[in-house]
C-alpha positions as CSV (number, residue, x, y, z in Angstrom):
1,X,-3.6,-16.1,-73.4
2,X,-1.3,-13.7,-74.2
3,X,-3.1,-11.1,-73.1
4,X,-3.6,-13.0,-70.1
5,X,0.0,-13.0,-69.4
6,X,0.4,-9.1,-70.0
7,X,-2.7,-8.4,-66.8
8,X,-0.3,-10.8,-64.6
9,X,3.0,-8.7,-65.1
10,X,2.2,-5.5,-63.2
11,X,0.8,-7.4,-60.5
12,X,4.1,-9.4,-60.5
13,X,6.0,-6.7,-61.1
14,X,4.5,-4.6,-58.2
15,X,4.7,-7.5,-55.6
16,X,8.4,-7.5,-56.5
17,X,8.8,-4.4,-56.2
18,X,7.2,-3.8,-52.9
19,X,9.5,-6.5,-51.4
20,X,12.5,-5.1,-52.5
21,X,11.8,-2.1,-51.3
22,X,10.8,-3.3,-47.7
23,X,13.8,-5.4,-48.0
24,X,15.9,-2.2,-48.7
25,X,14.3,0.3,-46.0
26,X,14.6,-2.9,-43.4
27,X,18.4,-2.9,-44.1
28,X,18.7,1.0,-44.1
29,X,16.9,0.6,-40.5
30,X,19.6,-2.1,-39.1
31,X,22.6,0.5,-40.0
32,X,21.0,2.9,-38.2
33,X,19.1,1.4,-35.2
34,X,20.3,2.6,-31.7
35,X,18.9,-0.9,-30.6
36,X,22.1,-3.1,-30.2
37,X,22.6,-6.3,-31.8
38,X,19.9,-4.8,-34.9
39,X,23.0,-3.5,-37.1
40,X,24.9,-6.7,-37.1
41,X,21.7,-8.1,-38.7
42,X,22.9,-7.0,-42.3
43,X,26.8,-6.1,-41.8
44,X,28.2,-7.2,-45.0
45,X,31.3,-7.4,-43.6
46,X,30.1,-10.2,-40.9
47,X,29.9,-14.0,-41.5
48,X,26.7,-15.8,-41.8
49,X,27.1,-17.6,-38.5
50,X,27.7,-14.9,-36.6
51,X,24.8,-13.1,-37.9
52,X,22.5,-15.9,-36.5
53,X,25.0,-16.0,-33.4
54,X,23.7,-11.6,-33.0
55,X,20.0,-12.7,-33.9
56,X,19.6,-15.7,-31.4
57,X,21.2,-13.0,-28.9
58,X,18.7,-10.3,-30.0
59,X,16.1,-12.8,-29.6
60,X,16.9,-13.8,-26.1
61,X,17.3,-10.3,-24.8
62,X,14.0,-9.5,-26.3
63,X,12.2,-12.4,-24.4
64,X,14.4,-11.4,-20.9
65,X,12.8,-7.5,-21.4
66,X,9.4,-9.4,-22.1
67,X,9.6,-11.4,-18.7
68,X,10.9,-8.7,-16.2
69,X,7.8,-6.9,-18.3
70,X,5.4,-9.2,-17.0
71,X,7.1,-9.1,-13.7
72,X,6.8,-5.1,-13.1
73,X,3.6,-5.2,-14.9
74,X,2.0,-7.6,-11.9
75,X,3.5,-5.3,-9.5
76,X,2.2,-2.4,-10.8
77,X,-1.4,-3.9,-11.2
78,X,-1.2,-5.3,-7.7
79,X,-1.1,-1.9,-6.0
80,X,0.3,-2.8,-2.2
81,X,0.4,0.5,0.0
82,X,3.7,1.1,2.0
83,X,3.8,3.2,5.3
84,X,7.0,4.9,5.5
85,X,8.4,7.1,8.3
86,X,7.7,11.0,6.9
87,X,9.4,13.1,9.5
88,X,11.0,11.2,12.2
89,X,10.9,14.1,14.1
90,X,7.4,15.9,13.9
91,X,6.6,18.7,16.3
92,X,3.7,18.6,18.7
93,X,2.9,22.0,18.6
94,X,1.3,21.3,14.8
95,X,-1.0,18.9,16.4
96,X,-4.1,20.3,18.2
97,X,-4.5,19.2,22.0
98,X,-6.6,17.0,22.3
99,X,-10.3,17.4,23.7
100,X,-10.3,16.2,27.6
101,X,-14.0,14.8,28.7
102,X,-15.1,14.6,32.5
103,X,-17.9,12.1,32.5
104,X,-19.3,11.4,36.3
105,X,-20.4,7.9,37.1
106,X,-23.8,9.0,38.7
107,X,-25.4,11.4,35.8
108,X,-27.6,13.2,37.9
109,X,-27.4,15.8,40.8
110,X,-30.2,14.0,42.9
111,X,-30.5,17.5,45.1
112,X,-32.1,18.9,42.1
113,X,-35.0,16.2,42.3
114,X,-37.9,18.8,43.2
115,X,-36.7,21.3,41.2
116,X,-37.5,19.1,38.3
117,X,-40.4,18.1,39.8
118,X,-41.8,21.4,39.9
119,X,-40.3,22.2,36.0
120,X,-41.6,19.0,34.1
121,X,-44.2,17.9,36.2
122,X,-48.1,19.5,36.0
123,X,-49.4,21.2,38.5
124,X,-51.5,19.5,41.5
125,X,-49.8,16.2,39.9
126,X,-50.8,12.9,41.6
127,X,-48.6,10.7,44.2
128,X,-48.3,8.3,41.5
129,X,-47.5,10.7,39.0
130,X,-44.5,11.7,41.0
131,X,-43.8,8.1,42.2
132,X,-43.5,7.2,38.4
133,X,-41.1,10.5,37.6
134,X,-39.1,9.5,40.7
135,X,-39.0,6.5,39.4
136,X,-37.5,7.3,36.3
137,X,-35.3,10.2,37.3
138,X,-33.5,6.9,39.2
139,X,-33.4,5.5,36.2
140,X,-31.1,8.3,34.6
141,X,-28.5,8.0,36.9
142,X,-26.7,5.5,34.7
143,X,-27.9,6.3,31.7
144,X,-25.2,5.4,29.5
145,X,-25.1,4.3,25.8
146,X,-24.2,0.6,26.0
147,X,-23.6,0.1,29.7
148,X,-26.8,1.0,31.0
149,X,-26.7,-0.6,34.4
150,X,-30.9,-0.6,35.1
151,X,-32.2,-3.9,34.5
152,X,-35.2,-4.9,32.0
153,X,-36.9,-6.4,35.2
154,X,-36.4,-3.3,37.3
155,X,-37.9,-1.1,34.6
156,X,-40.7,-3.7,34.0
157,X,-41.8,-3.0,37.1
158,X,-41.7,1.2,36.8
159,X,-45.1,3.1,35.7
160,X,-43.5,4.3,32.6
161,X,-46.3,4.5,30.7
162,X,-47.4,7.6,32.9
163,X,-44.4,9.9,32.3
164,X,-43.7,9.2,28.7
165,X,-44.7,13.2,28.2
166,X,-41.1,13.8,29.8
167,X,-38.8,14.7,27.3
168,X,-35.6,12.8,28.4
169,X,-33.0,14.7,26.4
170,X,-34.4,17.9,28.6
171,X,-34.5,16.2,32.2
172,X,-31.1,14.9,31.9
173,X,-30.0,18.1,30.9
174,X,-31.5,19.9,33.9
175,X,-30.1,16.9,36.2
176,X,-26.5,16.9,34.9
177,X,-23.5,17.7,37.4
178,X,-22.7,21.1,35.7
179,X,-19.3,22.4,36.2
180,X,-20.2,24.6,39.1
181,X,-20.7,21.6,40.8
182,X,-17.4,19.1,40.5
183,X,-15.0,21.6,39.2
184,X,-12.9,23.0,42.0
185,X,-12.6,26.9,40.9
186,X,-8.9,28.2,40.8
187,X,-7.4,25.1,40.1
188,X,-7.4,24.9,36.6
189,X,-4.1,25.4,34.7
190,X,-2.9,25.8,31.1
191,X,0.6,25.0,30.6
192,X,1.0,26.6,33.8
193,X,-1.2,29.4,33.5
194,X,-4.6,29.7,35.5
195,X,-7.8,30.1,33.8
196,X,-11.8,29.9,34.3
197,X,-12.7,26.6,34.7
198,X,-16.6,27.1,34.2
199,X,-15.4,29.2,31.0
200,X,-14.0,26.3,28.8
201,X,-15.0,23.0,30.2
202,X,-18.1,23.2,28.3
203,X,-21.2,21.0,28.2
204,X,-21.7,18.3,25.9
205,X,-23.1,15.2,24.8
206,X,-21.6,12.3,24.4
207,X,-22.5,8.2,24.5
208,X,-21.4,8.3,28.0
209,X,-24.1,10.8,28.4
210,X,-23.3,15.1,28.9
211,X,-19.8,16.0,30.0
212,X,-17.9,18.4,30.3
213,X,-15.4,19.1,27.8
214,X,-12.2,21.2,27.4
215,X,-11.0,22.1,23.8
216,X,-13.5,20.7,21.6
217,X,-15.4,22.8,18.8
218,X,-18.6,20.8,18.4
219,X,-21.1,23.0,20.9
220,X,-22.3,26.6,20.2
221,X,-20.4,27.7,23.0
222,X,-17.6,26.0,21.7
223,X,-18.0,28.2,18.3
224,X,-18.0,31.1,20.2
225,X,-14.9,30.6,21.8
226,X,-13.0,29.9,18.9
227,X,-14.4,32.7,17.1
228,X,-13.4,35.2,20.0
229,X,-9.5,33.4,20.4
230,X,-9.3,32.6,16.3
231,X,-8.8,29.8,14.4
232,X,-4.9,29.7,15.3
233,X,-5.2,29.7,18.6
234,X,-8.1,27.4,19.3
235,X,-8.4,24.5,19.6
236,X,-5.4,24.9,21.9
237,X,-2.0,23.7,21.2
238,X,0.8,22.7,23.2
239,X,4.7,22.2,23.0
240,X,6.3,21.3,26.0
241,X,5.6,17.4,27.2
242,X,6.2,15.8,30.6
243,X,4.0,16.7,34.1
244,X,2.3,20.0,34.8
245,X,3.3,21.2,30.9
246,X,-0.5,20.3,30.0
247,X,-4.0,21.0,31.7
248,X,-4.3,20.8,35.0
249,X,-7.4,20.6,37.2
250,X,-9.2,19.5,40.3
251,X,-12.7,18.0,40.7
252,X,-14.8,17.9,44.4
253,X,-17.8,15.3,44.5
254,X,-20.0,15.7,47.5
255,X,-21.9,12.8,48.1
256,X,-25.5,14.3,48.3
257,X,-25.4,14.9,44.9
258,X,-26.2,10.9,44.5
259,X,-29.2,8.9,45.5
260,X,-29.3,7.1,48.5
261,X,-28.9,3.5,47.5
262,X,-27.6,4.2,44.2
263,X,-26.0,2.0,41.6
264,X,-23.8,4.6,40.9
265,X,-20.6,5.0,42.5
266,X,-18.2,8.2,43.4
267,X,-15.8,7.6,40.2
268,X,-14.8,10.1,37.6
269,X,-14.1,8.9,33.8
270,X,-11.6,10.8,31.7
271,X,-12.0,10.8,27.6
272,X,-9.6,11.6,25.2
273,X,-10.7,12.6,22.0
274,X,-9.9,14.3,19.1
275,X,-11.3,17.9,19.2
276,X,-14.3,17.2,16.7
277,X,-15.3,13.8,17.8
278,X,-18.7,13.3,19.9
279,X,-17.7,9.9,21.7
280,X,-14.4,7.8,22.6
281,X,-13.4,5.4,24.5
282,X,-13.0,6.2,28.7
283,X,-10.6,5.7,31.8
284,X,-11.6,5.4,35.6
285,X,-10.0,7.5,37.8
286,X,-11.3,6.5,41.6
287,X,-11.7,8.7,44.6
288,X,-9.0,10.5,46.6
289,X,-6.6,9.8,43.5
290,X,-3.8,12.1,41.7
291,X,-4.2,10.7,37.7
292,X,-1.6,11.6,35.3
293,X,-2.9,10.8,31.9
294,X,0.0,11.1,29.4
295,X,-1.0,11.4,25.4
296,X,1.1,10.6,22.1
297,X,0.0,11.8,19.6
298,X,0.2,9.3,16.2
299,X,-0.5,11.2,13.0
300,X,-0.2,9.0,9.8
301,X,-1.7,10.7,6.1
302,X,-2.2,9.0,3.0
303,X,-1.2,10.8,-0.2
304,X,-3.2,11.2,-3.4
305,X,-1.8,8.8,-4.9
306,X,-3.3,6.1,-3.6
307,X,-7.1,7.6,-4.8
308,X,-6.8,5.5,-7.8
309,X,-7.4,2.1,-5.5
310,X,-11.0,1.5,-3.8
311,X,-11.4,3.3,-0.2
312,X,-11.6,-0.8,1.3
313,X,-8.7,-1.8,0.2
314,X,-6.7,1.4,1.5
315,X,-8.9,1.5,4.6
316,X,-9.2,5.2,5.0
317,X,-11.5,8.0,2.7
318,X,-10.7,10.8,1.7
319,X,-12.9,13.8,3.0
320,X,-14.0,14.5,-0.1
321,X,-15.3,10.9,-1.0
322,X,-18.0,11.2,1.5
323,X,-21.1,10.9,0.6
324,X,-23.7,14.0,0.4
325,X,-25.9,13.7,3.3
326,X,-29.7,14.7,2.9
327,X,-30.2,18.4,3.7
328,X,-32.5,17.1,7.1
329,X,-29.7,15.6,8.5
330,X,-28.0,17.5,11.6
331,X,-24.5,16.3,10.2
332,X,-24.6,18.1,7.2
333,X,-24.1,21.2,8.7
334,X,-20.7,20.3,10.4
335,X,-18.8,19.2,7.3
336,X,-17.9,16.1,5.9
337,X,-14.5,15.6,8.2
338,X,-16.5,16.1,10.9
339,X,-19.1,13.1,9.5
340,X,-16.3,10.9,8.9
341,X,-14.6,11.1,12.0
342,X,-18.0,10.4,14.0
343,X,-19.3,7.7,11.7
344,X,-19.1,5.0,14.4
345,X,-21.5,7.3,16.2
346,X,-23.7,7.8,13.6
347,X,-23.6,3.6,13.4
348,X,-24.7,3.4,17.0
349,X,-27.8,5.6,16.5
350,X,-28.9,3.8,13.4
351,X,-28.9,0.3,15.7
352,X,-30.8,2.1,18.3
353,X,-33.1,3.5,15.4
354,X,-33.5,-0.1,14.5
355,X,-33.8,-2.0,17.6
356,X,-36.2,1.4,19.3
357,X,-37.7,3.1,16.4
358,X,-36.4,6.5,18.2
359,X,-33.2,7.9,18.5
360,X,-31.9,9.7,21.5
361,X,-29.9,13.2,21.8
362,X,-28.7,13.0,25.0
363,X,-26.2,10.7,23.2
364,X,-26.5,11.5,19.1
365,X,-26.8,15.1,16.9
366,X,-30.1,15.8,17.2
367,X,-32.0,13.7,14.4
368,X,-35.2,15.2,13.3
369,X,-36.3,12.5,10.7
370,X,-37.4,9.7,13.5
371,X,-38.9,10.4,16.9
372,X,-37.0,10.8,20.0
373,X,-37.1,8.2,22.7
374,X,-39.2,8.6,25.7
375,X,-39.4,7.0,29.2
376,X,-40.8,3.5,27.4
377,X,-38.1,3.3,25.3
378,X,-35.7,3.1,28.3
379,X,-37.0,-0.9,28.1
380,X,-35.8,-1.2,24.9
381,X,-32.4,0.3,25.6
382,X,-32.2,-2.2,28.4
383,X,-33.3,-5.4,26.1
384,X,-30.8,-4.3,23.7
385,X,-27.9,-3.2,26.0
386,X,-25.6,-6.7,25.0
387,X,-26.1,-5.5,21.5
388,X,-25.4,-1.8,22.5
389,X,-22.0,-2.4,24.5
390,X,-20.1,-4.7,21.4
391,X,-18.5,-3.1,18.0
392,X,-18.4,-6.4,16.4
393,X,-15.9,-6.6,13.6
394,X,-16.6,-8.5,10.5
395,X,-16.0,-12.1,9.9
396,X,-14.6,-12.3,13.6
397,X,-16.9,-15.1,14.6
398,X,-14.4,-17.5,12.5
399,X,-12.1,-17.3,15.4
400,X,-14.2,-17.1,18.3
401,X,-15.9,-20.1,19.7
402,X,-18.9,-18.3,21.2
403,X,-20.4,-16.1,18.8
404,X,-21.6,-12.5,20.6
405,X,-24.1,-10.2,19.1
406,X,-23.3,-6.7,18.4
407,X,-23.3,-3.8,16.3
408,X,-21.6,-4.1,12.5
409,X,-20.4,-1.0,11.4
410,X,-18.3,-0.3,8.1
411,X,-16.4,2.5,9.1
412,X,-13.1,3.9,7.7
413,X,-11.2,6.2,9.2
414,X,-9.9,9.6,7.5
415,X,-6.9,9.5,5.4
416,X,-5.6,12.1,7.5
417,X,-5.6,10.1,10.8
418,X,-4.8,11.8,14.2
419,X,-4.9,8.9,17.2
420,X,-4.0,10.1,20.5
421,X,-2.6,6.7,22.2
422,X,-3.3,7.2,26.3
423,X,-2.1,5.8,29.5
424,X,-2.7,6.3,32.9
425,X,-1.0,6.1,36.1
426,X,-2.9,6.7,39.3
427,X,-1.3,7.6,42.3
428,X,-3.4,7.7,46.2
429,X,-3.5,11.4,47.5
430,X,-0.9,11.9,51.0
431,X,-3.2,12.2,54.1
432,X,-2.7,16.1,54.4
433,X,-4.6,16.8,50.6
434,X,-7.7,14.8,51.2
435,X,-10.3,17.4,52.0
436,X,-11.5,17.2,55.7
437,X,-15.2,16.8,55.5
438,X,-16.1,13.2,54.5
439,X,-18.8,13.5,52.3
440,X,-16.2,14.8,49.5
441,X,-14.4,13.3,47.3
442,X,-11.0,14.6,45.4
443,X,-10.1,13.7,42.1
444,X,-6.7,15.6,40.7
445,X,-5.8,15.4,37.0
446,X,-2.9,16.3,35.1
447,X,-3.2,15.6,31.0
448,X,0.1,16.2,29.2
449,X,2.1,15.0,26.3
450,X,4.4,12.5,26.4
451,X,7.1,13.3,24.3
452,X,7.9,16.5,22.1
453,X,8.3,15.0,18.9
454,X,6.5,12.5,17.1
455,X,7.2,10.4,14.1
456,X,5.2,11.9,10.7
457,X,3.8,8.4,8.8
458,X,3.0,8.8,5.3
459,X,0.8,6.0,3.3
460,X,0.7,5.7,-0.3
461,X,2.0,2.8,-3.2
462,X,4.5,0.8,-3.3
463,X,4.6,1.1,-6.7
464,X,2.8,4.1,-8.7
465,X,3.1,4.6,-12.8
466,X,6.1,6.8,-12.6
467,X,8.1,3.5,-11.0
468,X,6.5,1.7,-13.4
469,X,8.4,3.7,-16.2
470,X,11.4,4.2,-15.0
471,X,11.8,0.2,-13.9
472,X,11.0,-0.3,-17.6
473,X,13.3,2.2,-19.0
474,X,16.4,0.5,-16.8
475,X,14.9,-3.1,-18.3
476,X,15.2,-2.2,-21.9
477,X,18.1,-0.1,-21.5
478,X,19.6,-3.1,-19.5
479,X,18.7,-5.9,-22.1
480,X,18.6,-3.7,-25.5
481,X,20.3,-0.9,-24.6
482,X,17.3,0.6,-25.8
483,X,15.8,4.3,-24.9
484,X,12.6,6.0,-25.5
485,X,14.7,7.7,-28.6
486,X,15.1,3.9,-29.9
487,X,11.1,3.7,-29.2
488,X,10.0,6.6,-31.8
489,X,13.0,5.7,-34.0
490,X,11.1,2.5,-34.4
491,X,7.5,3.7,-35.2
492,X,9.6,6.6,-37.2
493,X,11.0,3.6,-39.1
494,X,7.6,1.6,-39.5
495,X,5.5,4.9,-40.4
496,X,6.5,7.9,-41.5
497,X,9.9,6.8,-42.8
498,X,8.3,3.8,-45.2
499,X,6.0,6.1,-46.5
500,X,8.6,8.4,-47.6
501,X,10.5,5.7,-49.0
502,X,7.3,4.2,-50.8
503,X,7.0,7.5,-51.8
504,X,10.9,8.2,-53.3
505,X,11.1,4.9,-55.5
506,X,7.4,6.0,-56.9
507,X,5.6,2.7,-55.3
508,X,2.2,4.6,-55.0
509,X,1.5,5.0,-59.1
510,X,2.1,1.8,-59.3
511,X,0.1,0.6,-56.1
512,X,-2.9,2.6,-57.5
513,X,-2.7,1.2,-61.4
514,X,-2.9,-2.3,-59.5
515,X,-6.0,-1.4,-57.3
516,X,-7.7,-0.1,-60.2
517,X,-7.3,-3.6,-61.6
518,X,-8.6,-5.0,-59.1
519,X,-11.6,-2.8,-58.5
520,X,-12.8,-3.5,-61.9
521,X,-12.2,-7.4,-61.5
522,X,-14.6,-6.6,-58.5
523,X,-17.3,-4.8,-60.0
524,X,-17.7,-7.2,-63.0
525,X,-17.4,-9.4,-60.5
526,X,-20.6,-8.2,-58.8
527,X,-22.8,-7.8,-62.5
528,X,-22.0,-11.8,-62.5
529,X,-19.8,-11.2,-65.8
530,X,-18.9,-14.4,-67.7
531,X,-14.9,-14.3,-67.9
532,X,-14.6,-16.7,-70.7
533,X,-16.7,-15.2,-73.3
534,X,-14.0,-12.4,-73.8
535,X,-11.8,-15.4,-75.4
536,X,-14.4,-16.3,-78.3
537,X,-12.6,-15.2,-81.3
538,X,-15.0,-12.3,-82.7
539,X,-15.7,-14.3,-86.2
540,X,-17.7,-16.9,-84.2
541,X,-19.7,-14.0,-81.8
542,X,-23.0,-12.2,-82.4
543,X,-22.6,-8.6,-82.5
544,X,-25.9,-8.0,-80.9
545,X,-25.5,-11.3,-78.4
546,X,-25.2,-10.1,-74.8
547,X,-22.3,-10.9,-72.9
548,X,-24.8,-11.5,-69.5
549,X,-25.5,-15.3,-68.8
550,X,-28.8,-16.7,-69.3
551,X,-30.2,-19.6,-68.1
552,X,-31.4,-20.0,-71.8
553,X,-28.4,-19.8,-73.6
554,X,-25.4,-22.0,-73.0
555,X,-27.2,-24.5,-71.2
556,X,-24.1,-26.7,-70.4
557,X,-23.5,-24.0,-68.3
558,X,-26.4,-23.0,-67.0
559,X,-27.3,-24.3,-62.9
């Protein structure tokens, strides 16, 4: 026993020891702590109550920091987005015109009828075989993605079947109002300055069919004019807002160019777009008219430092995020801005590919992996034109009675958004302007800028990580009067500095004598040793007698 008594003192001695010494470094941290209230803990020269009155204190400010914790915390993991006002006062010189689309009403010059006879039709070809291409070059004249104004009942009726050889794309090319035709010669202006008309209204295709277009970069020819001007100077820009500052142009119709009995009427569409998008929305301008079509710009961009929340919940991707497109698709080759800006396009053609089985370049990038649409599928563009003319929005049947079919697309815009926001104001011609012969029609337009300047919008969180730590610093430093200094002091304290001290009052020899203890307590632990047998007095023990239990020997002990 009274060796027993020896094994428990340095075990004692060391839990002792180790207390005091804690007990000691604690207090040498309360003189010292830049953390108010901590020093008053163990001020000898302070009361007992007020003690308590400093820790209750200490106590409450540490649960206040803890709250207004929680409170930035949820605001930080919330992530809102803010839109602030950049530059209030953002020239509109740094923002490229934008691209201005003449679309006719009637798509096809009808004078060229036998001049496409003779180019897509055989030779010696039969009078129905011409019946059925007159038929369908009727057809074209209001061809149009989503308003296409031939019934399915009128093309029921037409011997399709018999022209389907006609590629479509290539006859309403060669039927297309070309600039030679509309565009009055001489009477284009650039901010006051003549130009060729025919030289940069260029050809293109769109959903409303081919236009012409003026400052785009999607075509070839395009290309080549803004590899002849340079990258700085085209697509154009413009700095001077208000009537006649812009582009300026006339446009003559003569009415043989349309069918007689068309469905088609004399009118002129004008689209704004931006100066790599295929398709936009379109304004009427009607006959004998003078339209000034005034543009504002709206440029809002979304800083980086909102990549860290989903694209859908920001509503705009960055460039970069796009996906890689597969090497046979005609997109790939423009760029992913490009793709991104025309993804509602790219949307439309995958509804036509899925209602037709064919997809259609007079209107989309020329897709080779399905085939193109021929004269039959005209009927299907028909069936499907109530679906073709709706972008439907998600979850918007909710708050419509009637629920409308339509196309779904889930696309988001660039986080570098350029809108052009357009209105129109038409005024009637004075009697001495109209042109004298009666089967023409005048159309003047004037596109300019509205204003000068525009407001810069920038996008990004309300409340990023740097917020988060500095709101945090002003809480601790408010309720502790606490710093990040007071931060490492404490793991200082709680690491480094106990281990020195440990190491001063020599804790560790005696740390390591008790382990040792207790590792050999362990391993006889582990042979099953029999503790009591080491308290036999030696007169009364074998020599040879194995200190090991048996289930032999000892059998009041044994199970």
């Amino acid at each position: 026993m009274a060796r027993a008594d020896k094994s428990e003192k340095p075990k004692e001695a060391a839990e002792k020891c180790l207390g005091e010494l804690l007990k000691v470094h604690f207090r040498s941290y309360c003189e010292k702590s830049t953390i108010h209230c901590v020093r008053y803990l163990y001020d000898s020269h302070l009361h007992n109550l007020e003690r308590i009155i400093w820790c209750v204190l200490l106590i409450i400010s540490i649960a206040l920091s803890y709250f207004f914790y929680l409170l930035l915390s949820e605001r930080f993991v919330s992530q809102k987005l803010q839109t602030v006002v950049h530059d209030p006062q953002y020239p509109v010189f740094l923002v490229p015109f934008p691209a201005v689309g003449i679309c006719t009403d009637n798509r096809i010059n009808w004078q060229k009828l036998e001049a496409a006879k003779e180019q897509f039709l055989p030779v010696n070809a039969s009078v129905e075989l011409v019946e059925s291409f007159t038929d369908l070059v009727s057809r074209l004249e209001t061809l149009r993605f989503g308003s296409y104004l031939s019934s399915l009942a009128q093309l029921e009726d037409d011997n399709l079947e018999a022209v389907s050889f006609v590629n479509l794309t290539e006859l309403a090319l060669f039927l297309t109002l070309r600039c030679e035709d509309i565009m009055v010669q001489k009477s284009c202006l650039w901010r006051s300055s003549a130009f060729d008309c025919c030289e940069y209204f260029v050809l293109e295709k769109t959903e409303f069919g081919f236009c012409l277009v003026f400052n785009s970069e999607i075509s070839p020819r395009s290309k080549a004019i803004k590899q002849r001007e340079g990258r700085n100077f085209y697509p154009r820009h413009n700095a001077k807002a208000g009537q006649s500052t812009g582009l300026n142009f006339d446009l003559l119709l003569n009415e043989s160019f349309r069918r007689p009995d068309s469905q088609a009427n004399n009118n002129v569409y004008v689209m704004i777009k931006k100066t790599d998008q295929l398709n936009n929305v379109v304004y009427s301008m009607t006959q004998n008219t003078e339209t000034y079509v005034t543009v504002r710009p709206d440029l809002t961009w979304t800083d980086n430092t909102t990549r860290s929340i989903p694209p859908e919940r920001r509503n705009c991707l960055f460039a970069d995020e796009q996906g890689e497109l597969d090497s046979s698709d005609s997109a790939k080759k423009f760029g992913k801005p490009f793709q991104l800006t025309n993804c509602l396009n790219r949307c439309h053609e995958s509804y036509l590919i899925q209602f037709c089985n064919c997809s259609l370049p007079i209107f989309f990038l020329n897709n080779k992996r399905v085939p193109e649409c021929d004269a039959v599928s005209l009927r299907c563009l028909a069936r499907h034109n109530d679906i073709f003319s709706y972008d439907k929005r998600r979850d918007e049947d909710a708050l419509f009675s009637a629920t409308k079919l339509g196309m779904t697309c889930s696309c988001l815009v660039d986080c570098y958004l350029l809108d052009y926001y357009t209105a129109t104001t038409t005024l009637p011609l004075s009697a001495f302007k109209l042109p004298k012969d009666p089967q023409l029609t005048l159309f003047r337009v004037d596109v300019h800028y509205q204003v000068e300047t525009t407001p810069l919008y920038r996008t990004s969180l309300e409340f990023t990580i740097i917020d988060l730590i500095a709101n945090l610093g002003g809480i601790f430093g408010l309720c502790l009067g606490a710093s990040m200094v007071s931060a490492f002091e404490l793991i200082y304290y709680l690491t480094v500095g106990l281990a020195v001290h440990l190491y001063d009052n020599q804790y560790y020899g005696v740390l390591m004598k008790h382990l040792k203890v207790k590792w050999a307590s362990f391993r006889g632990y582990l042979r099953n040793e029999v503790s009591h047998l080491a308290e036999i007095p030696a007169v009364h023990k074998d020599a040879n007698e194995s200190q090991f239990r048996h289930p032999f020997k000892y059998r009041k002990n044994a199970w």
